[in-house]
C-alpha positions as a Markdown table, in Angstrom:
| # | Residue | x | y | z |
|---|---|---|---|---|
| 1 | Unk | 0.0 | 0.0 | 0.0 |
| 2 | Unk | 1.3 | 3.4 | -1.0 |
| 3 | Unk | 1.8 | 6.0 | 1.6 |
| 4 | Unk | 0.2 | 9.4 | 0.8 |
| 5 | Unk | 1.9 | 12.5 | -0.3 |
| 6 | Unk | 1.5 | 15.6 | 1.4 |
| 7 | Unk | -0.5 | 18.5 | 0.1 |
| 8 | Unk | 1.4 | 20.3 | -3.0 |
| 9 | Unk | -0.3 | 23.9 | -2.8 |
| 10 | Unk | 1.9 | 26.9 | -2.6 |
| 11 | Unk | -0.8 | 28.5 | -0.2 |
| 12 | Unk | -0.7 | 25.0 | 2.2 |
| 13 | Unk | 1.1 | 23.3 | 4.5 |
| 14 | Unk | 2.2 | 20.4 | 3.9 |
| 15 | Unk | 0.3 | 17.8 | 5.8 |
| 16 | Unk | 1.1 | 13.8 | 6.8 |
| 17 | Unk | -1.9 | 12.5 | 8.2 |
| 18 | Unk | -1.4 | 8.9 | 6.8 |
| 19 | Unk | 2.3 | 8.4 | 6.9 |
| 20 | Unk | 3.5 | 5.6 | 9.1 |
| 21 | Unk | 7.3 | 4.5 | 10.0 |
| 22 | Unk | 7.5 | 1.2 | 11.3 |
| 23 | Unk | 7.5 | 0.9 | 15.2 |
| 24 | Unk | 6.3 | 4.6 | 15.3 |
| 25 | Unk | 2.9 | 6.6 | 15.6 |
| 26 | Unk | 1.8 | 8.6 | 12.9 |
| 27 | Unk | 3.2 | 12.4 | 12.7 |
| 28 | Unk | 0.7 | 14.8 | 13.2 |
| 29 | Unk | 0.4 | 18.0 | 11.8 |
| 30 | Unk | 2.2 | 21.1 | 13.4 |
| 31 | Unk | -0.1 | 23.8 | 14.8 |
| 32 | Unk | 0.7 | 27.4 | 14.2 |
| 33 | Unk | 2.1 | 29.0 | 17.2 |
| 34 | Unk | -0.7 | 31.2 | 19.0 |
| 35 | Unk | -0.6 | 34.9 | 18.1 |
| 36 | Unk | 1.1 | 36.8 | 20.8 |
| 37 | Unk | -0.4 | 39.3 | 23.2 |
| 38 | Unk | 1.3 | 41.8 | 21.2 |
| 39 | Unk | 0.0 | 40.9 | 18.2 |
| 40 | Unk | -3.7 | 40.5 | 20.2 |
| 41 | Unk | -3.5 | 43.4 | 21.5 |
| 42 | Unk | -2.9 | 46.0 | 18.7 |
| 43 | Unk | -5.1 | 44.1 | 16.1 |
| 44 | Unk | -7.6 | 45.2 | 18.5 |
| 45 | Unk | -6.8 | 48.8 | 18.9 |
| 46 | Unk | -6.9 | 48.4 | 15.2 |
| 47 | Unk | -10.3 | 47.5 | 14.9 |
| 48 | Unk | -11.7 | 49.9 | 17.6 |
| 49 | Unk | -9.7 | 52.7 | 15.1 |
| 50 | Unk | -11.2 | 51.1 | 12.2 |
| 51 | Unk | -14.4 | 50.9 | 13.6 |
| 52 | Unk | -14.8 | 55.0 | 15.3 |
| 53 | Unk | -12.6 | 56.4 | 11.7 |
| 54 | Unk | -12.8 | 56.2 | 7.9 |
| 55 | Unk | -8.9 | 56.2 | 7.4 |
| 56 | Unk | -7.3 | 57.0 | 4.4 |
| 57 | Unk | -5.4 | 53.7 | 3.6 |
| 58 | Unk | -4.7 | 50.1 | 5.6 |
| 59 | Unk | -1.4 | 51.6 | 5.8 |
| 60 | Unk | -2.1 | 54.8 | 7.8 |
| 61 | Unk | -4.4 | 52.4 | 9.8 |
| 62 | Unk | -1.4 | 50.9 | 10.6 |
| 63 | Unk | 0.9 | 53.7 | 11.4 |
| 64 | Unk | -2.0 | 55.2 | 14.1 |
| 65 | Unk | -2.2 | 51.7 | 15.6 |
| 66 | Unk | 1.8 | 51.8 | 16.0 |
| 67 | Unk | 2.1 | 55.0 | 17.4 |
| 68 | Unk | -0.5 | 55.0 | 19.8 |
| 69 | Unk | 1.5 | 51.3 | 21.3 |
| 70 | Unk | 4.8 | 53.6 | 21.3 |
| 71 | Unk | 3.9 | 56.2 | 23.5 |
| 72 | Unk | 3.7 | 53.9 | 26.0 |
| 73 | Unk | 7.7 | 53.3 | 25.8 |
| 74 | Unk | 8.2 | 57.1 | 24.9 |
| 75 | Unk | 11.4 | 56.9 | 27.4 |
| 76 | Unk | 13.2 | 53.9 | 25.5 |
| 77 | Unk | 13.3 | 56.0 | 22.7 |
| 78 | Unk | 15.9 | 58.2 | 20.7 |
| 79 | Unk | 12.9 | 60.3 | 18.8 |
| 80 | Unk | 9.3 | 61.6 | 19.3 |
| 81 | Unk | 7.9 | 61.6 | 16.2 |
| 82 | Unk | 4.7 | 63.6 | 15.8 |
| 83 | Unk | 1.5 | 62.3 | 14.3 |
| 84 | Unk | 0.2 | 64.9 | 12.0 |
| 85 | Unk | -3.8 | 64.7 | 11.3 |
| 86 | Unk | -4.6 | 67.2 | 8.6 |
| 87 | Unk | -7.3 | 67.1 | 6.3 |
| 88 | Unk | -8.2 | 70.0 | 3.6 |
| 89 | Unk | -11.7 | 71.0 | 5.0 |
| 90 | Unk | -13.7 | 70.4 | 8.0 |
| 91 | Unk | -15.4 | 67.1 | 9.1 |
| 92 | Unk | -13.0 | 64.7 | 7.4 |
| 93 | Unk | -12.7 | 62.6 | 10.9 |
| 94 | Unk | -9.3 | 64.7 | 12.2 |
| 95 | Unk | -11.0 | 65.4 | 15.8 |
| 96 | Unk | -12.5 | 61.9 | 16.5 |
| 97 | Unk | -9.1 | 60.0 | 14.9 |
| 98 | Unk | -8.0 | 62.5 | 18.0 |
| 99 | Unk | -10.7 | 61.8 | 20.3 |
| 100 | Unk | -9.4 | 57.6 | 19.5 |
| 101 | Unk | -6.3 | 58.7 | 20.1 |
| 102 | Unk | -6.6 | 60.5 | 23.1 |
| 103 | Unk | -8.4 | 57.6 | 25.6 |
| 104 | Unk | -5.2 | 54.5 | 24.2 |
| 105 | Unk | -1.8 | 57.0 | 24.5 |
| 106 | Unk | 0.0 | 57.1 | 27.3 |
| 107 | Unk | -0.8 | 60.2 | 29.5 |
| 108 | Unk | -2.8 | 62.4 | 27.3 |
| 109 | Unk | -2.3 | 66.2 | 27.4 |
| 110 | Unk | -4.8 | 67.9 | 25.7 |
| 111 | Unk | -4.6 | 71.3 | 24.2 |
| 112 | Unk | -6.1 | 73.8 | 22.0 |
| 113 | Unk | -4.5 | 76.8 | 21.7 |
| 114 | Unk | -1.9 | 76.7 | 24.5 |
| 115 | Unk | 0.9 | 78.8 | 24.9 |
| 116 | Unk | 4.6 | 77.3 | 24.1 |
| 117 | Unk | 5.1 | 77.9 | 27.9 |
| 118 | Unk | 2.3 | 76.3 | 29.4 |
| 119 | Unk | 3.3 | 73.3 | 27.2 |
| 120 | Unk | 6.7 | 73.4 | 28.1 |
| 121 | Unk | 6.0 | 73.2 | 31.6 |
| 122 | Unk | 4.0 | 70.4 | 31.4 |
| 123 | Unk | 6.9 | 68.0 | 30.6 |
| 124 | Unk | 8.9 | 66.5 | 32.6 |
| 125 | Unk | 11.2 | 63.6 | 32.3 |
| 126 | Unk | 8.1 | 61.3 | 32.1 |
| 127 | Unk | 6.2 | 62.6 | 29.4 |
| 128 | Unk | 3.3 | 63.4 | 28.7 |
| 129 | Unk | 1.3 | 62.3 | 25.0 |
| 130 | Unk | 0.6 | 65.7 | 23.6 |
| 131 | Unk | -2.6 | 65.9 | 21.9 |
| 132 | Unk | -3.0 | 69.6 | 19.9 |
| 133 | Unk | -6.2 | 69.9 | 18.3 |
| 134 | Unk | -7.2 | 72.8 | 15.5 |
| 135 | Unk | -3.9 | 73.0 | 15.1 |
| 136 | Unk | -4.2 | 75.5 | 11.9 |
| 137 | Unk | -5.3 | 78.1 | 14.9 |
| 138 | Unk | -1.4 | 77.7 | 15.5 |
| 139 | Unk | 0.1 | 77.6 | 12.0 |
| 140 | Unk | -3.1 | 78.5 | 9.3 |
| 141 | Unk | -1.4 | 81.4 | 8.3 |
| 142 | Unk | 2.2 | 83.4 | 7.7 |
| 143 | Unk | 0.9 | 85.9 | 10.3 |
| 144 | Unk | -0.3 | 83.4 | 12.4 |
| 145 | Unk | 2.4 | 81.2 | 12.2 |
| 146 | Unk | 4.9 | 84.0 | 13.1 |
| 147 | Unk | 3.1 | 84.7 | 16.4 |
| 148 | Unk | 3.7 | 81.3 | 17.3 |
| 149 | Unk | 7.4 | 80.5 | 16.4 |
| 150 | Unk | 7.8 | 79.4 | 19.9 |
| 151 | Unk | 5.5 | 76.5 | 19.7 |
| 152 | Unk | 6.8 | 75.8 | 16.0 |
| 153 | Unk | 10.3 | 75.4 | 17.9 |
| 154 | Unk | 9.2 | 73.7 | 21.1 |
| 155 | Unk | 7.5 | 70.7 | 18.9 |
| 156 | Unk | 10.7 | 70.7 | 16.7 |
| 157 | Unk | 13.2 | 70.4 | 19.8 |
| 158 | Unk | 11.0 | 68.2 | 21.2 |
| 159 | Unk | 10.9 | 65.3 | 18.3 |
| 160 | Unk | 14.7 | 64.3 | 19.8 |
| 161 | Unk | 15.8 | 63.8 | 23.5 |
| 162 | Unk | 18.2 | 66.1 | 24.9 |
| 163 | Unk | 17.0 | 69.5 | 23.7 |
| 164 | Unk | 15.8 | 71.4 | 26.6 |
| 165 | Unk | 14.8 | 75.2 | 26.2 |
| 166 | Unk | 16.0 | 77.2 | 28.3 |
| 167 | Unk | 14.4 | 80.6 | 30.7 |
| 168 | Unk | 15.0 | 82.6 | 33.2 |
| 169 | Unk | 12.9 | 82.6 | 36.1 |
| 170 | Unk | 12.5 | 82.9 | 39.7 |
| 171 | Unk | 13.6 | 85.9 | 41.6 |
| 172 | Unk | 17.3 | 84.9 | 41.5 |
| 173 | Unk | 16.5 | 85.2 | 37.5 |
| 174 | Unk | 18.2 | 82.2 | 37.2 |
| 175 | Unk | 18.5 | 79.7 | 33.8 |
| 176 | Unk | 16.4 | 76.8 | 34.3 |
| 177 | Unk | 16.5 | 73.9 | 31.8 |
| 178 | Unk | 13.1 | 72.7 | 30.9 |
| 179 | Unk | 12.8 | 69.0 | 28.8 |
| 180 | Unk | 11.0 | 69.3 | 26.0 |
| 181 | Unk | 10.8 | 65.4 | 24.3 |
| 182 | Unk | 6.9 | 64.6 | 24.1 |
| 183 | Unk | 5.3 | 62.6 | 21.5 |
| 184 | Unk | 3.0 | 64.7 | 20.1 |
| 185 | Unk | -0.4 | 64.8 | 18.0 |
| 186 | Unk | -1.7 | 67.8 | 16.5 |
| 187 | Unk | -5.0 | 67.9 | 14.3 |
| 188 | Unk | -5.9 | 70.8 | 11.6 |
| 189 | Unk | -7.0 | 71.8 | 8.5 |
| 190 | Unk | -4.1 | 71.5 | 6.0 |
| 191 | Unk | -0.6 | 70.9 | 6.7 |
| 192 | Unk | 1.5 | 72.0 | 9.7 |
| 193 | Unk | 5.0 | 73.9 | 9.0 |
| 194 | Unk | 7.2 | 72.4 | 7.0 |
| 195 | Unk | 10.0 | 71.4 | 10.0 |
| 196 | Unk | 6.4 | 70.1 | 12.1 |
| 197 | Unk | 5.3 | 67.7 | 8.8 |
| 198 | Unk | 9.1 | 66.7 | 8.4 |
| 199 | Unk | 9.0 | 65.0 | 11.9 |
| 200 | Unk | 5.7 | 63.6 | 11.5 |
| 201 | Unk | 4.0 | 60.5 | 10.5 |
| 202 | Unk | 1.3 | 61.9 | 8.4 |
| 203 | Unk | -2.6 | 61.0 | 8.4 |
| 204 | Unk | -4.1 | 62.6 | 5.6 |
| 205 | Unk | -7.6 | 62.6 | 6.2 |
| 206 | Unk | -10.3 | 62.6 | 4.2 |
| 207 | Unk | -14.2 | 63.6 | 4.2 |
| 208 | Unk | -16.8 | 60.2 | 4.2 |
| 209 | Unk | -18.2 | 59.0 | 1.1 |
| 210 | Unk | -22.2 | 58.3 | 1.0 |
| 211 | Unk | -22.1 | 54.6 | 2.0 |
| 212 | Unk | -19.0 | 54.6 | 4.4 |
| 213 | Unk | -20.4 | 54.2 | 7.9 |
| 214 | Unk | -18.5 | 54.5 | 11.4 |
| 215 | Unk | -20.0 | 54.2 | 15.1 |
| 216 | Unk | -21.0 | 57.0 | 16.9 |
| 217 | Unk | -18.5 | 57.7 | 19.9 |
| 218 | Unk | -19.9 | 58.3 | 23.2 |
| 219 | Unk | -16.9 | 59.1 | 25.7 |
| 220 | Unk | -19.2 | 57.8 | 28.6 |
| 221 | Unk | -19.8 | 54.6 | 26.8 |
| 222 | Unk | -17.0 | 53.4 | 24.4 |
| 223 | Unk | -13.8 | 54.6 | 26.7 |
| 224 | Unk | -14.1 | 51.7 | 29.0 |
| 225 | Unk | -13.1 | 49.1 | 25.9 |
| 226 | Unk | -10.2 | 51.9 | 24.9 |
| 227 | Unk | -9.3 | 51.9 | 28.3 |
| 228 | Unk | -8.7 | 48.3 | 28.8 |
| 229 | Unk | -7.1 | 48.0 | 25.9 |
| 230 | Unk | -4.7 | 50.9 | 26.8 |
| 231 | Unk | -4.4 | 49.0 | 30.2 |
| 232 | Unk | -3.1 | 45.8 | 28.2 |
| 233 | Unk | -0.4 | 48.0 | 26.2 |
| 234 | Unk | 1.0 | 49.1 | 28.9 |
| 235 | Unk | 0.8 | 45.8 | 30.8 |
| 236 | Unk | 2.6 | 44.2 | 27.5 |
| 237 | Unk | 5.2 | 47.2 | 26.9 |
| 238 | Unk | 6.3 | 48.1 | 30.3 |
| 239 | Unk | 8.6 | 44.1 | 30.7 |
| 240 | Unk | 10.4 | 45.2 | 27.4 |
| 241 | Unk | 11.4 | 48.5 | 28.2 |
| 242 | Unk | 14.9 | 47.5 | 28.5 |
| 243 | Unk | 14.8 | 45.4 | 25.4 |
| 244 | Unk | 13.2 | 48.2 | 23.6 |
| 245 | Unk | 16.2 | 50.5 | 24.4 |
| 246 | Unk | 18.4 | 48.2 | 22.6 |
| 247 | Unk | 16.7 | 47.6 | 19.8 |
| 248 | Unk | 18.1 | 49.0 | 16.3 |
| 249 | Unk | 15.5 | 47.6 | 13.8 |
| 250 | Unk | 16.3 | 47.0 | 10.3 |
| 251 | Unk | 14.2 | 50.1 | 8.5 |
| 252 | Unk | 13.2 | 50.4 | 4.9 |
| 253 | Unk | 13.6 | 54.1 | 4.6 |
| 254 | Unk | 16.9 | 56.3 | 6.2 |
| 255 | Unk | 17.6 | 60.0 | 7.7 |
| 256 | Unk | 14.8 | 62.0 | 9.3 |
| 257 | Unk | 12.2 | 59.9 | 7.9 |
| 258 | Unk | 13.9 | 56.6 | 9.7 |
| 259 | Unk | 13.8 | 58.2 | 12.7 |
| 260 | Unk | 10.7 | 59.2 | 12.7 |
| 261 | Unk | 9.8 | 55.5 | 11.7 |
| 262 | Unk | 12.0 | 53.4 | 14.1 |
| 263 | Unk | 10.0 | 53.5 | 17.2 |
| 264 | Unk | 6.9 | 52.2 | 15.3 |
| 265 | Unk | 9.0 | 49.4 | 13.6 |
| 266 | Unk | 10.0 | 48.6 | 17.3 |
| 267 | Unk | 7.2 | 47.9 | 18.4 |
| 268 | Unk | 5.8 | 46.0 | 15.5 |
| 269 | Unk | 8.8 | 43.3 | 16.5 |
| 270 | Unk | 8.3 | 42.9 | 19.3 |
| 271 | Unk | 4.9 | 42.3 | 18.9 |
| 272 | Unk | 5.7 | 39.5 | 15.9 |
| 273 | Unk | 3.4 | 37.6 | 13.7 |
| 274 | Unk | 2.2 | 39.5 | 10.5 |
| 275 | Unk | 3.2 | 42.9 | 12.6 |
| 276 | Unk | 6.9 | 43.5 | 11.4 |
| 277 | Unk | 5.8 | 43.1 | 7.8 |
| 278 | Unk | 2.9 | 44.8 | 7.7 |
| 279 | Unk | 4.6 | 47.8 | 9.8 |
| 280 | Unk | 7.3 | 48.5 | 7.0 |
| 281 | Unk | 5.1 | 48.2 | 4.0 |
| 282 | Unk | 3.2 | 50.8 | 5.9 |
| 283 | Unk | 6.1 | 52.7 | 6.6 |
| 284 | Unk | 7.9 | 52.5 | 2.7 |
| 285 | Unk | 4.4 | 53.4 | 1.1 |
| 286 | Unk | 3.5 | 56.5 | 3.0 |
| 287 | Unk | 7.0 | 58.0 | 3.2 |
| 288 | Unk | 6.8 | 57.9 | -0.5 |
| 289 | Unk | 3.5 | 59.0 | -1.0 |
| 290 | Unk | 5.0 | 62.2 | 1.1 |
| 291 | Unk | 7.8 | 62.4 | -0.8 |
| 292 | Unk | 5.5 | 62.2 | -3.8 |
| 293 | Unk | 3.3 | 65.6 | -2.0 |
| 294 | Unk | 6.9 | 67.5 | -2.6 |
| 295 | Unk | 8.9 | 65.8 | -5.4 |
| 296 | Unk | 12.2 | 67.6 | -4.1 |
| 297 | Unk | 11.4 | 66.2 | -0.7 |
| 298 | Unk | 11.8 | 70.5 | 0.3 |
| 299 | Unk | 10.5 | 73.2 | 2.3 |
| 300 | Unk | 9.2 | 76.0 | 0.5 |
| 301 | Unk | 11.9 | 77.4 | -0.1 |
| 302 | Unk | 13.1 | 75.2 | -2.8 |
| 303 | Unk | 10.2 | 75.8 | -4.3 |
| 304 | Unk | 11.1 | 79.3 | -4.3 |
| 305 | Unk | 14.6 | 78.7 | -5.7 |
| 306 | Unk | 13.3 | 77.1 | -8.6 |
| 307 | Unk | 10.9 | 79.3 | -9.3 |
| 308 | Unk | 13.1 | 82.0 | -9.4 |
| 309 | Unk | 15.0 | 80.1 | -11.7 |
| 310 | Unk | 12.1 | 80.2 | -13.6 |
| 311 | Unk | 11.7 | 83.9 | -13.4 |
| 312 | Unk | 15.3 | 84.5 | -14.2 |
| 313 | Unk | 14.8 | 82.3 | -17.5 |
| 314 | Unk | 11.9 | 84.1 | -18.6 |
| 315 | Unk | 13.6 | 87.4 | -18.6 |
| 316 | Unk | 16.2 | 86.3 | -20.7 |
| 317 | Unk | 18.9 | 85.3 | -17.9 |
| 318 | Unk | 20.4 | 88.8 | -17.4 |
| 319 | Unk | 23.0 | 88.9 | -15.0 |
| 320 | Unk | 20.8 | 90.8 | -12.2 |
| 321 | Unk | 17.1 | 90.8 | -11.8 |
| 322 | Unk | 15.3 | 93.8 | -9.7 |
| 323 | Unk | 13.4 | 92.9 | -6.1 |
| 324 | Unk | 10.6 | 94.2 | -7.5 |
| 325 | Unk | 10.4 | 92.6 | -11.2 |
| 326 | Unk | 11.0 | 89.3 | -9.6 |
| 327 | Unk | 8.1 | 89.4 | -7.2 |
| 328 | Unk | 5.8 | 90.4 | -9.4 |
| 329 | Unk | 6.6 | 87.8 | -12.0 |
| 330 | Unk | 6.2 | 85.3 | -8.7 |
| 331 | Unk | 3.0 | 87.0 | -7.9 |
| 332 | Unk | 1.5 | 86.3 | -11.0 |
| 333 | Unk | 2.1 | 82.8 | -11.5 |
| 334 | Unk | -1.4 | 81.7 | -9.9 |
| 335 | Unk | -0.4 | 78.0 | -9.9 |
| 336 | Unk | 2.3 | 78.7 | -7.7 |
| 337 | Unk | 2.0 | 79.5 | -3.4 |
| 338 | Unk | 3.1 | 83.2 | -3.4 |
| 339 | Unk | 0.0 | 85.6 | -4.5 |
| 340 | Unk | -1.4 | 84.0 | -1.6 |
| 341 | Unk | 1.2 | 84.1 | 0.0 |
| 342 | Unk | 0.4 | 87.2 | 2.4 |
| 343 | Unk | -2.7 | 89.4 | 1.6 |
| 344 | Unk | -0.9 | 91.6 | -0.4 |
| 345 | Unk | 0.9 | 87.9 | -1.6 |
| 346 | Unk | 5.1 | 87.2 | -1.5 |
| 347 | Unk | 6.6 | 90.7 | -0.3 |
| 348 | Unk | 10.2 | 91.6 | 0.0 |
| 349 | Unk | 10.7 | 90.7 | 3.8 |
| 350 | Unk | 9.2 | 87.4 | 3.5 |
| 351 | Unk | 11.8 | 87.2 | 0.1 |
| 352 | Unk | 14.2 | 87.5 | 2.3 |
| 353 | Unk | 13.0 | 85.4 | 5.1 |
| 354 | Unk | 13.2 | 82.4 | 3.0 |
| 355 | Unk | 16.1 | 82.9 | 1.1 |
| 356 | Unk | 17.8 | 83.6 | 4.3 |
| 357 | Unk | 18.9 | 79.9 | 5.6 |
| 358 | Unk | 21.2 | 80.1 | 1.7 |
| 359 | Unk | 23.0 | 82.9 | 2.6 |
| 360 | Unk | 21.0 | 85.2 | -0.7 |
| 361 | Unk | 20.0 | 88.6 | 0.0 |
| 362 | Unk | 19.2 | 91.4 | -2.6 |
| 363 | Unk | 21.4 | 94.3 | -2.1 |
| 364 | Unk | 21.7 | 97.7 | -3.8 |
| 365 | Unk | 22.9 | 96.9 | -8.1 |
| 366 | Unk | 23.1 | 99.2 | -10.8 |
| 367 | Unk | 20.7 | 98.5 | -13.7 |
| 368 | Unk | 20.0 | 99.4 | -17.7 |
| 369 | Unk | 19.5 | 102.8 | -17.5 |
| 370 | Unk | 21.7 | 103.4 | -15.1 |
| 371 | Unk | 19.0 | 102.8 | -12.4 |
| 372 | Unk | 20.1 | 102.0 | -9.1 |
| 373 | Unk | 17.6 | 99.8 | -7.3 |
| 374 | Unk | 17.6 | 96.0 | -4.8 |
| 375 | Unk | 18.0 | 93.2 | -6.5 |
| 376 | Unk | 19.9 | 90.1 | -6.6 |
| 377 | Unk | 22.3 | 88.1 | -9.4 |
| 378 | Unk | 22.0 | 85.1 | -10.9 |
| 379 | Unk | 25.5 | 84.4 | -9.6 |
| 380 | Unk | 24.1 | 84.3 | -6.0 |
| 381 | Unk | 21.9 | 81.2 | -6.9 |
| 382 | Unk | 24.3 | 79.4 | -8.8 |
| 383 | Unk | 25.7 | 77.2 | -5.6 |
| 384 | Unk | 21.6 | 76.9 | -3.9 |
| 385 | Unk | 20.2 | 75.9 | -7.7 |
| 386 | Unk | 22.9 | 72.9 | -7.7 |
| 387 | Unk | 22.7 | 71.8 | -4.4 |
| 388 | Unk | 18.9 | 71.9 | -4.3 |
| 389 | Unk | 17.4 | 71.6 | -7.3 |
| 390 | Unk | 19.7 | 71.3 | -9.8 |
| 391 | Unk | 18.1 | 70.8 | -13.5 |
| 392 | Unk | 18.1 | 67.7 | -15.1 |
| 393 | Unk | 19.3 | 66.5 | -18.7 |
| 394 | Unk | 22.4 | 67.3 | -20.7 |
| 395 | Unk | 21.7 | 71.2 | -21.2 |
| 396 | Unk | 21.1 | 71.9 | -17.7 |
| 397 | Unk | 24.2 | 74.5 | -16.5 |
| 398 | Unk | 23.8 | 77.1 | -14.3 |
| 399 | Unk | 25.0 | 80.4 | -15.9 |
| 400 | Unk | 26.3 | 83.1 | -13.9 |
């Protein structure tokens, strides 16, 4: 009699029910091992996101089930990386992804509108989970956004350890050191600063379609489940704290966007299962969707750089161009940020403002007609053009 041969499809394992060896029992199939309580644990937070939120992708799904686990080891880590909620109109789901958010994180501190001092203040060497909501009251705007440079700064310091701010205070007016590593969450309407969204894990959210349903969430009601299950991360994560410290997971991506990634990789292995897998898929397909938002990977001011490349072309590449030509040929490209810019759109300070971290100001130049007038020389951008957005193909040279 022939023994049987084990199952041959590439989806199965292979199984031996009827295959005997003389003297011995049969061999019976091998049971997978049972999912861990790390891999329980956040497959549940996962649903309870899934089931509150219309996320934009199984990915960022992902990501917000990751970084939610990893504020519960927020002292094991090197970085604090931010969890940006924006959306490009009201009710896409920013707040309650935030209300979620707010009853599994370790320590919530909730704010709207706070001063960078209060904030500050709050931290200590145990963290807190910050939790900024309408966020765009912070950053919406240029004028805005200038008001609130300290914030902008504190939540920048704050995404690595060791970068206390410092103030004098008491009536010794001493220098006291005050921490400022907190993982943060801020929601809003569009993006946050450019140094905010390059720190961040970005959620972009987006308004429900007819047809796609979520529960209603009652605080009263549903924050018992999120509770518990904020109870059981901790419970899981606080044992590995010292083998979280030493962890240096292999990471799909490198630089800034790596460290913002690492801690949520961390935590997928050491949960296991499907988790470490799934975690860097996540993690390669929205850093390049990002990437993808700016194609140069910039801040705005690349964008201005090459658009005053642009402006320089379109004049004929003279050696100088006048302040004031070259803002209004940037004013009136209406595809482009800068007639919004300001009310009165892209204006000579805020010029200079941006082309300040390449070491370009205008100064006063001699022009046809022997006009005297700011402006700046082609020459100045040659090095920034290179280095930043240098032009592609055979042709591309940068004249002085």
């Amino acid at each position: 009699m022939e023994a049987a041969t084990p199952t041959s499809s590439p989806d199965a394992q292979p199984t031996w029910p009827e295959v005997a060896f003389p003297g011995k029992p049969p061999i019976p199939p091998s049971d997978p091992a049972p999912p861990s309580e790390g891999e329980r644990v956040l497959s549940e937070l996962r649903d309870q996101f899934r089931r509150y939120v219309v996320l934009p992708s199984d990915e960022t799904l992902t990501a917000v089930t990751l970084w939610v686990a990893a504020t519960h080891l927020q002292t094991a880590w090197q970085h604090a990386p931010r969890l940006a909620i924006v959306g490009p109109a009201k009710r896409c789901g920013k707040s309650r992804l935030l209300d979620v958010t707010t009853e599994t994180v370790h320590d919530p501190l909730i704010t709207v509108n706070a001063s960078a001092a209060a904030v500050f203040r709050s931290i200590t060497d145990t963290p807190p989970t910050l939790l900024v909501d309408e966020a765009d009251t912070l950053f919406g705007s240029v004028k805005v956004a200038e008001k609130n440079e300290d914030m902008r700064g504190l939540l920048n310091a704050g995404h690595q350890r060791n970068r206390p701010t410092l103030r004098v205070s008491g009536p010794n007016h001493e220098v006291s050191k005050f921490p400022t590593f907190a993982m943060a969450a801020l929601a809003g309407i569009g993006d946050l600063p450019d140094t905010i969204m390059d720190r961040s894990v970005a959620i972009r959210m987006r308004r429900r379609r007819p047809g796609e349903k979520v529960a209603e969430f009652r605080t009263v009601r549903d924050t018992p489940v999120l509770h518990a299950l904020r109870d059981r991360l901790v419970a899981w994560l606080a044992p590995l704290h010292a083998t979280a410290m030493d962890l240096t997971p292999p990471m799909p991506v490198e630089d800034r966007a790596a460290d913002t990634w690492q801690l949520l990789i961390a935590i997928a292995d050491l949960a296991g299962g499907r988790w470490p897998a799934t975690a860097r898929s996540a993690c390669l397909a929205m850093t390049t969707h990002e990437a993808e938002q700016d194609p140069d990977n910039s801040s705005l001011s690349i964008r201005l750089l090459g658009d005053i490349r642009r402006a320089f072309t379109a004049e004929g590449n003279p050696s100088a161009l006048r302040t004031s030509r070259l803002l209004d040929i940037l004013n009136q490209d209406e595809e482009s940020p800068w007639p919004g810019y300001t009310e009165k759109g892209l204006t000579p300070r805020h010029l200079q403002i941006l082309l300040k971290g390449y070491t370009i100001s205008a100064a006063n130049r001699r022009f046809p007609g022997n006009v005297q007038a700011r402006g700046f020389t082609r020459l100045q951008f040659a090095d920034a053009w290179e280095r930043y957005c240098p032009e592609s193909g055979p042709d591309s040279t940068t004249a002085a």
